[in-house]
C-alpha positions, 0 to 999 in steps of 0.5 A, a space after each residue: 782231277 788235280 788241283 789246276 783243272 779243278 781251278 780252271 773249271 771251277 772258275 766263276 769267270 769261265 762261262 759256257 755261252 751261245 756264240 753271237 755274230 758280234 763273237 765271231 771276230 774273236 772266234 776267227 781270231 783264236 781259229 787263226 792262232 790255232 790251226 795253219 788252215 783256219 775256218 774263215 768269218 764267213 764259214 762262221 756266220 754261215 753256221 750261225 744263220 743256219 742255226 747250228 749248236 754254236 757256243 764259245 768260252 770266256 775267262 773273264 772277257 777274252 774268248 779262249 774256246 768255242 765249238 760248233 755242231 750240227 744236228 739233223 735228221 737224226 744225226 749231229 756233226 762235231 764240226 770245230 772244236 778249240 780251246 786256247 793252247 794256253 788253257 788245254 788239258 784243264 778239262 774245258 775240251 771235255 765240258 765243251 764236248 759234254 756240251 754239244 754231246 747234251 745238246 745233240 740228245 736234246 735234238 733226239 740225234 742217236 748217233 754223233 759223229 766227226 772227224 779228227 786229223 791222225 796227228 792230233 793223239 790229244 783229241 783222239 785221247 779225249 773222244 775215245 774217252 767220251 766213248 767214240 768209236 772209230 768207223 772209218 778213214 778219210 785219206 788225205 781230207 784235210 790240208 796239210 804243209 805238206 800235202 794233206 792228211 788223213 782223218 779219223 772217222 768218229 761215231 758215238 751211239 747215244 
């Protein structure tokens, strides 16, 4: 690990906690800066009140990542996972992934899945590090500028 994702991981100001109603302001606001077809507030709450694994990162005060899955029946989904551009390729996606992968086997899911546009190779690069396998293709799921977009269908046994 080089000396800048050391800093960042190491940093005691960084801290891995449980999303709260009162952070999903924040959330929503970092999904917007983030993606050009944002999960909205309520989509948030809603994930919240059904008790799905939802925890969020900060430096200091500010937000700069979250991530959200759900487990049931023997299955968790890796529904939405950021970090802040500004502190991507620090190793803070892996530790959020590390997270919910953990929190998965702790519900006793054996298989994790998601799904992950074609365009984003910085992802599929991490998954397939974590030890993910591709199991399918969704053509056009998800919205695009131009149309829509294929997504990488993802699996991990664990």
């Amino acid at each position: 690990m080089n000396k800048a994702k050391d800093a960042i991981l190491k940093n005691p100001q960084i801290k891995l906690l449980p999303m709260q109603q009162s952070d999903v302001a924040e959330v929503v606001h970092l999904e917007t800066r983030c993606y050009e077809f944002p999960w909205t507030e309520t989509i948030f709450l809603d994930c919240l009140n059904v008790g799905y694994c939802c925890w969020i990162y900060r430096l200091d005060v500010q937000l700069v990542g979250y991530g959200v899955m759900s487990v049931a029946a023997g299955e968790a989904h890796i529904l939405n996972i950021c970090i802040d551009p500004l502190l991507r390729c620090h190793g803070l996606g892996r530790r959020m992934m590390q997270r919910l992968l953990n929190l998965a086997r702790k519900h006793r899911a054996d298989t994790v899945f998601l799904e992950v546009r074609e365009s984003n190779l910085a992802a599929q690069t991490l998954y397939q590090h974590l030890g993910f396998n591709e199991i399918g293709l969704r053509r056009g799921y998800y919205p695009a500028a131009k149309g829509r977009e294929n997504a990488i269908l993802l699996a991990l046994s664990l």
